[in-house]
C-alpha positions as a Markdown table, in Angstrom:
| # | Residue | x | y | z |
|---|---|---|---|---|
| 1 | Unk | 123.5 | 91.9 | 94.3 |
| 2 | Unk | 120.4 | 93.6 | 92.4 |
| 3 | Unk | 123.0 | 95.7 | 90.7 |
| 4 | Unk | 125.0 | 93.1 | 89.9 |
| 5 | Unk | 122.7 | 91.3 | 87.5 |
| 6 | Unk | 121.6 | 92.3 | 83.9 |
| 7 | Unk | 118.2 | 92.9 | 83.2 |
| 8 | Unk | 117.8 | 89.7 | 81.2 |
| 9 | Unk | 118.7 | 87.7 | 84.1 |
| 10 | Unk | 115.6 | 88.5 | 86.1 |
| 11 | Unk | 113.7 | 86.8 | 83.5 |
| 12 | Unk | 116.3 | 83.8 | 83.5 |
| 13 | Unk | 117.3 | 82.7 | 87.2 |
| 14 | Unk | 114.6 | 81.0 | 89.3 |
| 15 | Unk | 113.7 | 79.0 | 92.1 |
| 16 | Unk | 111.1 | 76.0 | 92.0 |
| 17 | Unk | 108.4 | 76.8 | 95.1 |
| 18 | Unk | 106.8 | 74.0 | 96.4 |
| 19 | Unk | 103.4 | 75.9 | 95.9 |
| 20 | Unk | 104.0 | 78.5 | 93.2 |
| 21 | Unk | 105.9 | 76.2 | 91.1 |
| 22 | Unk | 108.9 | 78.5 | 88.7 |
| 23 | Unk | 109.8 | 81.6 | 89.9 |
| 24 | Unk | 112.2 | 83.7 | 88.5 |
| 25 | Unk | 113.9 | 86.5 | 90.2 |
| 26 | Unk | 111.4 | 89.1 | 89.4 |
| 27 | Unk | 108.6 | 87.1 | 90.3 |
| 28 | Unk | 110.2 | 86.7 | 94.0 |
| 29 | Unk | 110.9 | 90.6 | 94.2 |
| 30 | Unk | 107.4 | 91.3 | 93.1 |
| 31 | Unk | 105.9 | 88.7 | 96.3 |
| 32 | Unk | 108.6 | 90.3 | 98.4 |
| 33 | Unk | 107.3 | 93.5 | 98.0 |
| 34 | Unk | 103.8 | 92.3 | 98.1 |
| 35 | Unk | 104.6 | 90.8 | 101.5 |
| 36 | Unk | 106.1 | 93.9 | 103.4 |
| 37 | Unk | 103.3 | 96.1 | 102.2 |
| 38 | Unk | 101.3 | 93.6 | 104.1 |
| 39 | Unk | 103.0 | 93.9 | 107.0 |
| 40 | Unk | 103.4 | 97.4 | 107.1 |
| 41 | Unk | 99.9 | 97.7 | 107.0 |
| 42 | Unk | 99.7 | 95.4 | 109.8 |
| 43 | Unk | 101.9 | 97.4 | 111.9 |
| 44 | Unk | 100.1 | 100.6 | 110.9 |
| 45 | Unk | 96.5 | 99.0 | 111.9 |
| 46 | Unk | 97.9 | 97.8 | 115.4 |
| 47 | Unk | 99.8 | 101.0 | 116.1 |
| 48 | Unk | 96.1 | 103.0 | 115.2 |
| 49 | Unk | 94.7 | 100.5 | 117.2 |
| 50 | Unk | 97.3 | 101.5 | 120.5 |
| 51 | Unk | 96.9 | 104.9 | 120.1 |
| 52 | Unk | 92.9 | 104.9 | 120.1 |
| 53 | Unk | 93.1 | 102.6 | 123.6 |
């Protein structure tokens, strides 16, 4: 799909979050991303955390 779009349409499609208000498509990439770093570091924590026990 990503490859699908121009680059001005990033800036032009959006969604209406109930928290965050207007956010366009590279706004929800950008919190994706966000949001699996966090869990990844999650993961890595709890797997440092079952190898030390």
């Amino acid at each position: 799909m990503a490859r699908a779009l121009a680059d001005s349409d990033w800036e032009v499609y959006a969604i209406r979050h109930a928290q965050r208000g207007r956010l366009t498509l590279t706004d929800v990439l950008a919190l994706y991303a966000d949001h699996a770093q966090f869990h990844l570091a999650y993961f890595r924590r709890n797997l440092d955390a079952f190898r030390a026990a």
